[in-house]
C-alpha positions, 0 to 999 in steps of 0.5 A: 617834589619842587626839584623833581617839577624843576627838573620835569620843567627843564626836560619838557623845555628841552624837549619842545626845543629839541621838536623846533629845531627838527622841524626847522631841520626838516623845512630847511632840508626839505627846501634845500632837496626842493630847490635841488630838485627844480636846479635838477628839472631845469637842467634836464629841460634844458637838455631835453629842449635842445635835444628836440629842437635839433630833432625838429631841425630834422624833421622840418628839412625833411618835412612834406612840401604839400598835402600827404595821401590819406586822412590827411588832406581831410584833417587839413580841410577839416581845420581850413574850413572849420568843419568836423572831421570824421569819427571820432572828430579830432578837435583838439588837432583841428582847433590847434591847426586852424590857429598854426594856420592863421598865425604861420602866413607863408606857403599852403595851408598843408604845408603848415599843418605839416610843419605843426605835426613835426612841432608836435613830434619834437614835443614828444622826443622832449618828453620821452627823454626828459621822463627816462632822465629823470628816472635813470639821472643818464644822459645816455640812456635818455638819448637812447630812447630818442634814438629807439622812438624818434628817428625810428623809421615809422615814427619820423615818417608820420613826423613829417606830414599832416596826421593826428599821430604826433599829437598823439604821441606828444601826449603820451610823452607828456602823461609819462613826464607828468607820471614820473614827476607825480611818483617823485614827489608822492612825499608832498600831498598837497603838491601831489593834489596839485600834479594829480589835478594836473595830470587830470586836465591832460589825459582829458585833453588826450583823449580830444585827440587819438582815442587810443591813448585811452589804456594809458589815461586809465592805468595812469589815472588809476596808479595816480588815484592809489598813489594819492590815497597812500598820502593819508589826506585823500578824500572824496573832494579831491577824487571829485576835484580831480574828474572836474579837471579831466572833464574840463580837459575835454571841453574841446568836444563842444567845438563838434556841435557848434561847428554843426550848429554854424554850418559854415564848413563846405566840407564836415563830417556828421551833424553832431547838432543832437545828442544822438549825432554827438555820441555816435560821432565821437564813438566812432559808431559809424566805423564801429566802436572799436573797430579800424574799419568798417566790414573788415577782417584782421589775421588774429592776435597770433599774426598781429604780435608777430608782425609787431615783433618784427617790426621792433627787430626791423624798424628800431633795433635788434637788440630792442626785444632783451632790451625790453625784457632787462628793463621790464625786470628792473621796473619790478625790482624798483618796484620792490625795492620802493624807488619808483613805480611809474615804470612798471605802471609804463610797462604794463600799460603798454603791454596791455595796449599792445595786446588790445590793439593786436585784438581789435585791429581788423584790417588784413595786414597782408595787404600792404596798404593796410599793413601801412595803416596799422603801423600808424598805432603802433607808435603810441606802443613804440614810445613806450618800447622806447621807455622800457629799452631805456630803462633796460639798456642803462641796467645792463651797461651801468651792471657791466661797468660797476661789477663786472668791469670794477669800474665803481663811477656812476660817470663812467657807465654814463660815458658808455651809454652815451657813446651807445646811444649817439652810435645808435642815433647816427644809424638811425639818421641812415633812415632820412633817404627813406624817410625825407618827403622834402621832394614828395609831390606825388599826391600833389602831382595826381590831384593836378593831374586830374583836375587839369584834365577835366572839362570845364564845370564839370562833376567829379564823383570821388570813390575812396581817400586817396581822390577825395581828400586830395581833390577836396584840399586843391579844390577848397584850400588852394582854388584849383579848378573852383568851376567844378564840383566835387562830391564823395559818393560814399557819404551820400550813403549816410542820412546826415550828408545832404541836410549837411552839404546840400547847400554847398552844391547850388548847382547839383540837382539832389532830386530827393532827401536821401539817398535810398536804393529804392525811389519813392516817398519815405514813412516820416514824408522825406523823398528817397532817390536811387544814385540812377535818379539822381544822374538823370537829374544832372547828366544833361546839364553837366560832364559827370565823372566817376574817380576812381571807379564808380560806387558798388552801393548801388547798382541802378544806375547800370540800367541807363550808363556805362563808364567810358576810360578818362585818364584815371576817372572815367566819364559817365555816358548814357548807354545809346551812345556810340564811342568813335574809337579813333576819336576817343582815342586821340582825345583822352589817351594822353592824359597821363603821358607826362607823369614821369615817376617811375612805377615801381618808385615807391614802398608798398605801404604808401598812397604815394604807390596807390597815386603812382600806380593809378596813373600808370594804368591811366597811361594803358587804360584806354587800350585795354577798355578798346581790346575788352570791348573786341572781346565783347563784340561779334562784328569783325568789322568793330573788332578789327576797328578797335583791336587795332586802335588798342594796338597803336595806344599800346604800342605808342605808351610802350614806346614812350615809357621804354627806357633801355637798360642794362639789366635784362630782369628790369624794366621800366614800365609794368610787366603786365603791358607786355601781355596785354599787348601780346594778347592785342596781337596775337587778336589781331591775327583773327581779323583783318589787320590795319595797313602796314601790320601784317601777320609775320609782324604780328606774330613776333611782337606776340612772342616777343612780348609773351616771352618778356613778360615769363621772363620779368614774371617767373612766379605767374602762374598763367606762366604755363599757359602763356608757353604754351600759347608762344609754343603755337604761335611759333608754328603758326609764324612758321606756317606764315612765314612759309606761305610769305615765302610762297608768295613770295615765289609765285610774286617772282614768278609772275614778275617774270612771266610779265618780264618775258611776256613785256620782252616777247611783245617788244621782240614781237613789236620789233619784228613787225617793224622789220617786216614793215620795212621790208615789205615796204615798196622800193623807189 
């Protein structure tokens, strides 16, 4: 019994032992894959880094030299002035701007912010590769994704100027990232609570920015929650400790009611100083929750995929599609397989973001301006796009070159996606001709242009993003024309705008509270003002001008004013005035004269072509305000006055704007000048035309002008018509002609008579002096 204790004894000893020494094994193994996996992270932040610092290399020698078109000279004033900017506030993006902005101390303020977002795109293109390399252990395939995502075409062209998207899309990247490193290390729980707290924090800060990102927060957010029950140490503590993060990451929405609270911004949106303003600016209630834009209505799911497949084949690479479909069956077998789950978890979250976003954008794509807006989220889509092309594409080349090739090296299939991916990026850098904004200054150029030509302390009042935010920034950021006043009539609609703003226009008389379409006293004792009240109130003390256009909100003001053509505005006068056309004419008609950007210089989804095209129709607005007014008139005196000054406006912008070329289907200012123009005169056939026109000139010009435009607008459908009005006045120019020859017959033939009549009375007058002589008596 003693020898069988013994033996029991030495057993147990050895056995304790055995335990000790595995467990040191362990704990050495353990640190040793540890260290090898940060030596592993470093490198591959190390070539992630340089990677983007090359990439924003890029981006800053093509980077935009002043403030872009549309959201974003409201961000950068926003961020200048420390307001708010609109729903659902973006303050994280402000907050960040405002201090690049102090800490950068040379060129504009949106210059800057510019800049930042190009930081932030790196980023981004920092954090897609570095997810893609840690799963994939390719260098090709993760440059592959950069190629795909960030020197894409839509990607590189919001990387360059002012807008919330690179932030955006850095966050994406790096939840990705974090994502990856969470599924790596789901062997360690206690390091798994430390990166799930972590991850908490971030999609909190995430969600300060785009709103979007919000599928993403929650399919990441959930895969992470299941991922960490699976480590068997979960509990409700964690799970609290986790919403703690993400709430703290959220604090940067406080900075929403203390902007309120201070009132310091001359230009906010809201007043987020109760609750009920709080939520409804974040929620974007005045938009509509999950809407684009307000009263607006898409083309479909149906239509929205398609154009979105398009886009992939078009704007990243044609290959893109199978790509997607190699990677997304990989993701599942890895799945399987239990090597990794985050890339199914990509998979799915972009999908269902796409398919969201297809459901809820309601802006009408065919309009091309639109279409450009829409394009912006789909990026948050595309870096996912990218991740599953990645994924596919080092699949599909690792396949060929280990079984089907017998090439059995893992180094070889990284030699074969690397030489793919760096073909692919060198084609996609063909992209920087249409993507560089180095030299892009036409919103800069418009906004110039306008405040320039306006008298001094006069009132602008802006209609639309393209006049206001950029009139907004150049008045505020950089002092341009500080005598005037600027203000965005469709605010005035929302019932937070004058307790808000009122005290930024001292010299503005607001003759109410709020702006109603019916004057009077309201329930709660606040006055109400219709927009005709209010200019009454201010149109005798300052020049007012309405850009572009004037509001639709309320029509009061038509019963007392009308708008007189002012380059691209128009001025504000009351309805007795009388206009001298001449004189209207020589003093506004050459406003736009110097804007010197061809017409059709620019891409149909740009405000660089909304600006371009507004100031094109400032070079021929005031002929045509005049040939409307002939139309409108019944005096042939008034008629004939103003048709012929739309003539010599008409006929002076053509002739500057007229650039000989060789290519007759071109020409170098919009086609639509040649009817107008046509129209004034074959009008001025009815009237008595001006000295030095007459009605043969008339007439050619008219066919002339008709024939170019049928000619430069085969797909018109007035086509017809204009054919047949050219087929009448080539016989009404017949019939001129005839009688010019005509008149031309009797003018010689009178000539004649006088000639013979001038001849007889000489003959007549030399023969009475004969005679005299004759009959005069001899010496």
């Amino acid at each position: 019994m003693r020898r069988r204790a013994n033996v029991a004894s030495n057993r147990d000893e050895t056995s304790d032992q055995e335990i000790v020494s595995r467990r040191n094994e362990r704990k050495k193994h353990n640190r040793e894959d540890s260290d090898a996996c940060i030596h592993g992270w470093t490198n591959d932040i190390r070539l992630s880094l340089a990677t983007s610092v090359l990439l924003l290399v890029v981006y800053v020698v093509s980077l935009h030299p002043s403030v872009p078109g549309g959201d974003s000279g409201e961000l950068i004033v926003s961020a200048f002035e420390l307001g708010v900017a609109h729903p659902p506030g973006y303050p994280l993006f402000t907050i960040l701007s405002k201090i690049f902005m102090t800490i950068i101390p040379f060129r504009s303020p949106a210059w800057r912010v510019n800049l930042l977002n190009a930081v932030f795109s790196a980023a981004a293109s920092c954090f897609l590769q570095l997810s893609v390399l840690r799963l994939t252990r390719c260098v090709g395939s993760s440059l592959m994704a950069v190629g795909l995502f960030s020197v894409s075409k839509l990607t590189w062209t919001w990387s360059v100027s002012a807008e919330v998207f690179g932030l955006n899309n850095c966050f994406v990247g790096l939840l990705m990232v974090l994502a990856v490193d969470f599924d790596l290390s789901a062997a360690e729980p206690f390091s798994l609570f430390k990166k799930l707290y972590v991850l908490a924090f971030v999609s909190g800060l995430a969600l300060c920015n785009q709103h979007t990102i919000v599928v993403y927060v929650l399919f990441i957010g959930l895969w992470a929650v299941l991922k960490t029950f699976k480590a068997k140490k979960f509990n409700l503590f964690v799970l609290a400790k986790a919403a703690a993060f993400g709430i703290l990451g959220l604090t940067p929405y406080l900075y929403l009611p203390l902007s309120s609270y201070l009132n310091v911004a001359r230009w906010s949106w809201g007043d987020q100083r109760s609750l009920e303003g709080f939520i409804t600016h974040i929620l974007r209630q005045e938009y509509g929750t999950f809407d684009l834009g307000k009263d607006q209505q898409g083309l479909g799911f149906v239509k929205m995929m398609s154009v979105y497949g398009e886009h992939l084949q078009s704007r990243m690479c044609e290959l893109c599609p199978w790509l997607m479909l190699i990677g997304f069956v990989a993701s599942v077998s890895w799945f399987a397989m239990r090597r990794n789950s985050c890339s199914l978890v990509f998979c799915l979250m972009t999908s269902a973001y796409m398919s969201f976003f297809a459901w809820r954008a309601n802006l009408d794509i065919s309009n091309p301006l639109f279409k450009g807006v829409v394009e912006r989220f789909w990026m948050q889509t595309d870096m996912g796009v990218a991740f599953m092309a990645a994924i596919g594409y080092h699949t599909a080349v690792r396949m060929v070159t280990e079984k089907f090739l017998g090439l059995a090296k893992i180094s070889m299939a990284t030699v074969f996606t690397t030489m793919g991916a760096g073909i692919l990026i060198v084609l996609q850098l063909k992209n920087y001709s249409s993507c560089s904004q180095s030299s892009n200054l036409v919103v800069r150029d418009f906004a110039h242009t306008i405040l320039n030509s306006m008298p001094p302390n006069a009132i602008i009042l802006t209609k639309g993003d393209l006049p206001s935010n950029s009139l907004r920034y150049f008045h505020l950021c950089e002092n341009v024309r500080r005598d005037l006043q600027i203000i965005d009539v469709e605010i005035l609609t929302y019932q937070w705008s004058l307790p808000m703003l009122k005290k930024f226009y001292p010299r503005l008389n607001f003759p109410g509270d709020l702006w109603q379409l019916n004057d009077g006293l309201l329930s709660d004792g606040r006055k109400a003002f219709t927009f005709k009240t209010f200019l009454d109130a201010n149109y005798k003390k300052y020049p007012m001008f309405a850009c572009i256009g004037m509001q639709e909100r309320d029509l009061s003001w038509q019963r007392s004013y009308k708008l007189w053509p002012f380059g691209v505005c128009h001025k504000v006068e009351a309805l007795g005035r009388q206009m001298v056309p001449k004189q209207w004419g020589n003093q506004t008609g050459g406003f736009a004269d110097k804007w010197t950007y061809t017409y059709d210089g620019f891409g149909p989804t740009t405000w660089e072509k909304v600006a371009n095209d507004e100031m094109w129709h400032a070079k021929i607005g005031i002929p045509f305000f005049f040939y409307k007014l002939a139309e409108q008139t019944d005096s042939l005196e008034q008629k004939a006055d103003l048709l012929a000054q739309s003539y010599e406006l008409y006929f002076r912008a053509i002739k500057l704007n007229q650039k000989p070329s060789k290519m007759s289907h071109v020409e170098s200012f919009p086609s639509f000048w040649h009817k107008n123009f046509a129209l004034v005169c074959e009008r001025l056939l009815h009237v008595e035309p001006p000295s030095g026109l007459d009605k043969i000139r008339l007439c050619k010009l008219s066919i002339y002008h008709f024939q170019q435009y049928v000619h430069l607008t085969p797909g018109d459908t007035d086509n017809d018509s204009i054919n047949n009005a050219v087929a009448i006045l080539k016989q009404r120019l017949d019939t001129y002609e005839k009688l010019d020859r005509v008149d031309k017959t009797i003018d010689d033939t009178v000539k004649r008579a006088e000639k013979l009549d001038e001849l007889h009375r000489a003959m007549t007058s030399r023969q009475e002096l004969a005679d005299s002589i004759r009959n005069r008596p001899k010496a």
